[in-house]
C-alpha positions in Angstrom: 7.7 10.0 -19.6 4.4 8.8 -20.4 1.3 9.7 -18.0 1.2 5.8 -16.9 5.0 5.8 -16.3 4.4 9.0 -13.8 1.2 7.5 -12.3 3.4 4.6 -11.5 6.6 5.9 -10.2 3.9 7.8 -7.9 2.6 4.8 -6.6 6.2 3.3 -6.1 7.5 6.1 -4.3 4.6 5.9 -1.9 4.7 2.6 -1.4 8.1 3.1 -0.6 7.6 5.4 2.0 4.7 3.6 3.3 6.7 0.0 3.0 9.3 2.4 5.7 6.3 3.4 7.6 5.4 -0.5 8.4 8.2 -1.8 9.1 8.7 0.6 12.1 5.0 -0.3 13.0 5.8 -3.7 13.1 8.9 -2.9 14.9 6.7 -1.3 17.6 4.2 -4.7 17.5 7.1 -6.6 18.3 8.2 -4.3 21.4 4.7 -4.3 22.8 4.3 -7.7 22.1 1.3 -7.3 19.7 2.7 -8.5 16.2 -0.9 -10.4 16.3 -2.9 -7.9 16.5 -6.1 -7.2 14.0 -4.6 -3.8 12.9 -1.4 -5.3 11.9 -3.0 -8.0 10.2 -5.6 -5.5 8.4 -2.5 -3.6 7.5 -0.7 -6.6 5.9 -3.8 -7.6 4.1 -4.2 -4.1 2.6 -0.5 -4.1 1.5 -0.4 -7.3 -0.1 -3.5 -6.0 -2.0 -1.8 -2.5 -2.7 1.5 -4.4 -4.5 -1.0 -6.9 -6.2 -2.7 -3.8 -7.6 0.4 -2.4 -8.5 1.4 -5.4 -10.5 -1.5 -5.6 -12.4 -0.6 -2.1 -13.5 2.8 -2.9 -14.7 1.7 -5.4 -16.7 -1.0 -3.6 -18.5 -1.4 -2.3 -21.5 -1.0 1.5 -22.4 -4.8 2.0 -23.3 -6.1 -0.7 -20.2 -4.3 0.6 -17.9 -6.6 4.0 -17.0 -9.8 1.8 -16.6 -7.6 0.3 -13.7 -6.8 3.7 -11.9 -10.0 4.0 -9.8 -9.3 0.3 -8.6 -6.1 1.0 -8.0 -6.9 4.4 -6.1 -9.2 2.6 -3.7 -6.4 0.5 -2.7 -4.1 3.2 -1.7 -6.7 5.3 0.1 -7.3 1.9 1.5 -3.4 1.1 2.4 -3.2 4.7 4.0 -6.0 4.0 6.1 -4.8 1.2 7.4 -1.4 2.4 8.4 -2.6 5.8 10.0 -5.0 3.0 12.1 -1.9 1.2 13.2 0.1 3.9 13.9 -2.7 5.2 16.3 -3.1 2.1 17.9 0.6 1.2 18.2 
């Protein structure tokens, strides 16, 4: 296994866990009535962005695809953020 095949069954098996993660919080929106709320809307935002991200790295080539490590980096500090934010809220 190459280092970009590592990096991005890393990022799958996080998003994985963090895919589980949401769906409970948006469980909990639903029970509380706030499915609406900013957080969950932030949290969407930043996951769509996250699987975009992740994509982009799939598709790239083995030499481009380090120049798009930092950006993808961002946004998975970015996506964990977000859902330890909802899951105080919620």
């Amino acid at each position: 296994m190459n280092s970009k095949e590592a990096y991005l069954n890393k990022l799958e098996g996080q998003l994985n866990e963090w895919n589980a993660q949401i769906n409970l919080l948006l469980s909990r929106a639903r029970e509380t009535g706030a499915s609406d709320s900013e957080a969950i809307t932030y949290l969407q935002q930043k996951k769509t962005l996250a699987q975009t991200k992740l994509e982009k790295l799939k598709n790239a080539g083995e030499q481009d695809w380090q120049s798009l490590q930092e950006e993808i980096d961002d946004a998975w500090s970015n996506l964990g953020v977000a859902i330890k934010t909802a899951l105080a809220k919620l």
